[in-house]
N, C-alpha and C positions, 0 to 999 in steps of 0.2 A: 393789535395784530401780533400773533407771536414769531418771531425773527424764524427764518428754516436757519435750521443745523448742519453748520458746515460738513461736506464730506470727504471723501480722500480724494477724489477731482480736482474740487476749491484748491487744495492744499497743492496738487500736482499742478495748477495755474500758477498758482501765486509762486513757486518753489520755480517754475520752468523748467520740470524736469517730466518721463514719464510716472504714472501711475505704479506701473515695476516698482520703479527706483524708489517711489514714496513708501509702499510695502516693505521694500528693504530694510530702510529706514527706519518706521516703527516697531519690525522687529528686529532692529538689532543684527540684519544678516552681511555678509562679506563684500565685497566688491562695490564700495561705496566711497569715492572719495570724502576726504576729510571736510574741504570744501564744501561739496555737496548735500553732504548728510549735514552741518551748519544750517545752509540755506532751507534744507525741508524743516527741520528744526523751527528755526525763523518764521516759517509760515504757517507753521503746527501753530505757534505760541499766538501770532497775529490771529488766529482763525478761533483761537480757544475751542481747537478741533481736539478731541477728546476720544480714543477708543476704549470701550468696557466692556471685555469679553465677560468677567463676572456675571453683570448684571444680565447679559441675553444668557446665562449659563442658568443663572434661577429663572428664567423668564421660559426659559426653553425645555429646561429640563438636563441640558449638556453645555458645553463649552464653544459648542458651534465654530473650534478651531480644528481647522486640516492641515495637514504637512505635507511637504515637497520636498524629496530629499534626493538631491542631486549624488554622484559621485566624483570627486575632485583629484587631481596630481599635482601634489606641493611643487614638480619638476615640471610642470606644460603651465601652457597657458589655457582657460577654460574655451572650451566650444560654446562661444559666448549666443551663436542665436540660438542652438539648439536648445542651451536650457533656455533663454528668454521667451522664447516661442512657446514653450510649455508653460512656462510659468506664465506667461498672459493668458493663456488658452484658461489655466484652470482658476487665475483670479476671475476672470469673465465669466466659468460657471458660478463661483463662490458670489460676486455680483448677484446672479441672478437668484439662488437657492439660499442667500440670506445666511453666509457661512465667511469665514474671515481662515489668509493661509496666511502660514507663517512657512519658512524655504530655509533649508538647511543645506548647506555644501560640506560633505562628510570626507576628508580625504581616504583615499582607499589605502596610506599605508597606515594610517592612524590603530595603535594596539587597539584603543578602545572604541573602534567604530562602531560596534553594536550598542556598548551604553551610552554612546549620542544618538543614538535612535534611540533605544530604552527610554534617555532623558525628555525624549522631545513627548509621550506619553504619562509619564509620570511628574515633570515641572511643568511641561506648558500647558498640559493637560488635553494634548492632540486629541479627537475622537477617530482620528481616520490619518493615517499615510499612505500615499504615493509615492512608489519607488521607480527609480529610472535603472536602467541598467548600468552596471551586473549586479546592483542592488536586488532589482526585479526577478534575478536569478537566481536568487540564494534560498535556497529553499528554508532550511534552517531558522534564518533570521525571518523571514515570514512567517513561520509557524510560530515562534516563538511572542509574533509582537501578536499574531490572531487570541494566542494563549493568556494573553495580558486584559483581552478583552477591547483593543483596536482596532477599526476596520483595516483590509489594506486592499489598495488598488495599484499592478504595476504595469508598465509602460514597456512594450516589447519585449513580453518575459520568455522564459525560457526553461529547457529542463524542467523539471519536478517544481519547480516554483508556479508554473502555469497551472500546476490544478490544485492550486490550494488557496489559489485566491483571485477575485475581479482582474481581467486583463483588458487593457486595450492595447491598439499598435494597428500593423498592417503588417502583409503577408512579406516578410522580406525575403524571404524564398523566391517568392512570384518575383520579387522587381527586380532582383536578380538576375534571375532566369531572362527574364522581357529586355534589361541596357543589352543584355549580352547577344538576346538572341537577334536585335538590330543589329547589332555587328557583326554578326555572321551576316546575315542578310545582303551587310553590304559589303561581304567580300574578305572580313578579316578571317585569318587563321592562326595567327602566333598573339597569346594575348599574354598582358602583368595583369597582378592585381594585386593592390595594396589594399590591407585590411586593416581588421583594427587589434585594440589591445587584446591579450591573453583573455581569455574567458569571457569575452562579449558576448554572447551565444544571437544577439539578432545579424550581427554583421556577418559573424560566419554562417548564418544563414543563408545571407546575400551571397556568398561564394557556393556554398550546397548550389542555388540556383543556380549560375554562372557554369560550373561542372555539369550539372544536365543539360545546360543548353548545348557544351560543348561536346560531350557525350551524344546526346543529335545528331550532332553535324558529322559524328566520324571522328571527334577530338579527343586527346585524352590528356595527362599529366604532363604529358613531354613538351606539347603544344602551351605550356602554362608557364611562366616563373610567378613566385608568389613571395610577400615580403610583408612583416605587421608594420603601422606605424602605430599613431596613440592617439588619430584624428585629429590633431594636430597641423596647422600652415606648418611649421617646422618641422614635423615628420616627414613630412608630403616632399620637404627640398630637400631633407639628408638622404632618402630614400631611394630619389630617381635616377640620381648618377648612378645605383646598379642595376636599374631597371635598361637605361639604355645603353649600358654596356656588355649585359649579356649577349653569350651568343645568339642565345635567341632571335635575337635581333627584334620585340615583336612589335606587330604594327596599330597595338590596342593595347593602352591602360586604364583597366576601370579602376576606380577609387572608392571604398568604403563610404566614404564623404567627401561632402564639396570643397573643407579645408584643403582636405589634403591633397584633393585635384588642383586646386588653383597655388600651391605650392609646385606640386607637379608643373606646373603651366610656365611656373617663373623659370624654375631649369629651364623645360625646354626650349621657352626662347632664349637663355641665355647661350644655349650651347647653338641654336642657328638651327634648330628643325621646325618644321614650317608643321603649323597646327589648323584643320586638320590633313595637311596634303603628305604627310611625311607618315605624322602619327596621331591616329586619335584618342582622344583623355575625355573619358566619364567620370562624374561624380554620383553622388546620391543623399537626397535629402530637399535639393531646391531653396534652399537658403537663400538671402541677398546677393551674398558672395557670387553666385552662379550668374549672377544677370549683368554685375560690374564688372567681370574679370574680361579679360579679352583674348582670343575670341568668347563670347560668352558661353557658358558651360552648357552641353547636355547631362541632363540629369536625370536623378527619379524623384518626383515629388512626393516628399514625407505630409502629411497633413497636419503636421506637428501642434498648433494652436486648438485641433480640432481635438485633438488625444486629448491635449490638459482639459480642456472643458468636458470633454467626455468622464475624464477621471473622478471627476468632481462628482459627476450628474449617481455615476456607478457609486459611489460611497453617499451621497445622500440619500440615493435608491436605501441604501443597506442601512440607514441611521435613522431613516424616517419613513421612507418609500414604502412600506409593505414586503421587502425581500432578506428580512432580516435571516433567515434560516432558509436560504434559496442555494440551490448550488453556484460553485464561481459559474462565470460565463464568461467568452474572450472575446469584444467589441472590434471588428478586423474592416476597418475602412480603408476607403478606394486609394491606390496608388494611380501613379503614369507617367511615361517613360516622357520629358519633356526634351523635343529637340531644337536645337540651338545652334553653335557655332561649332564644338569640337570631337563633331562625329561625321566621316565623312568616307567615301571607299574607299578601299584599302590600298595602297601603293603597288 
């Protein structure tokens, strides 16, 4: 009887780590202790677990490898579930549709950020990239990797990037609009809002929405202080001491994300305001962070694992599906406002 052939499961058992982190590992990508990446090593060699994109490359006709390419700040620390959440979502399609990713973390001051994307088409021999934002936003560099002969799929795109290639996301307008408009509802009028870095175009999104909700109500700029961080825990605490010292005095801060809300969170109990009877703190995304922090966060839920495998399913469509010369299309799933512990009427 012939032995079954170990797969990257076995490997992720025997290693004790997840399945991610063994991906990581075989391809060689970042955030991988030394330790760690040993121990997968260790259970690669015990399992004589073997990967051969080659051989499903003549077998198939292509290299049946996709890419994920994150954007990174040599100065933060990574928004470690957002991309993990993706990056599971679209190993799980690639599971299913018999496709292998390899994940690339591209810093955005890097001179040559485009020919590490470049590279990942012409060494690894990518058939298809996925971009996350403000990757996803670059028009330019989309057109130029379609040009190459690439598929690309991007993740919350934006601007001129949206119509020139596969998109999935959700409406962050809408979820926007919906934290904010519960908060009128219950009574707030002076609201912060901390965003995210320069040129995200989904986050300030999320602010478009937030200004028409407040625009509804009879609000407008004056009713608002507004402030970037980098989505970042650390932005989210250097950022609130001037949120609660404005005049403004306001009695609602929505956050781009659930980092930076529960950074928010750590101020303001340190400073001794009562959350949410003083002041309420929204997030956005629904991350872990949101359901540990205390009180636990309201938020808006991203479906974030659902995009990565969506991403996948959109570039296979394009590499195999029958949609090879189809127009892009933008895959816009369900968001919702989840309430929790630090939204509450207004003082």
């Amino acid at each position: 009887m012939t032995a079954r052939r170990p797969t990257i499961d076995d490997v992720a058992r025997l290693s004790g780590v997840a399945r991610t982190t063994v991906s990581r590992v075989l391809n060689d990508g970042p955030n991988v202790r030394d330790e760690v990446r040993a121990r997968v090593m260790e259970a690669v060699k015990a399992l004589d677990y073997k990967v051969n994109p080659q051989a499903r490359s003549l077998a198939g006709g292509g290299s049946r490898l996709l890419g994920l390419v994150f954007a990174s700040d040599l100065e933060s620390e990574p928004n470690s579930f957002y991309h993990s959440a993706l990056e599971l979502g679209a190993l799980r399609g690639c599971l299913e549709l018999g496709y292998q990713l390899v994940t690339r973390h591209i810093p955005l001051q890097s001179a040559d950020r485009e020919q590490q994307v470049y590279d990942l088409i012409a060494t690894q021999r990518c058939e298809g990239l996925i971009f996350t934002p403000p990757y996803s936003d670059d028009a330019a560099l989309i057109a130029e990797v379609l040009r190459r002969r690439c598929r690309v799929v991007s993740i919350s795109p934006g601007g001129a990037g949206r119509d020139l290639a596969d998109g999935v996301g959700m409406d962050d307008e809408a979820g926007g609009y919906d934290i904010a408009r519960r908060l009128i509802e219950l009574g707030h009028r002076r609201f912060a809002f901390m965003g995210g870095i320069q040129g995200h175009l989904s986050a300030d999104r999320r602010l478009d929405g937030l200004m028409r909700a407040l625009s509804e109500a009879g609000l407008g700029a004056s009713d608002l202080i507004q402030v970037r961080g980098d989505f970042t825990f650390r932005s989210g605490v250097e950022l609130t001491p001037r949120l609660l010292d404005d005049p403004l005095h306001p009695t609602a801060l929505v956050c781009a994300n659930d980092d930076m809300a529960a950074g928010a969170l750590s101020v303001v109990h340190g400073r001794g305001v009562k959350v949410p009877q003083d002041l309420s703190v929204t997030g956005f995304d629904d991350t872990p962070v949101s359901a540990i922090v205390w009180p636990p966060l309201t938020t808006v839920h991203q479906p974030l694992k659902d995009m990565g495998r969506r991403a996948v399913a959109l570039l296979a469509s394009r590499l195999t599906g029958g949609r090879a010369e189809a127009e892009p299309e933008f895959d816009c799933l369900d968001h919702a406002v989840v309430e929790r512990g630090t939204a509450a009427s207004a003082p």
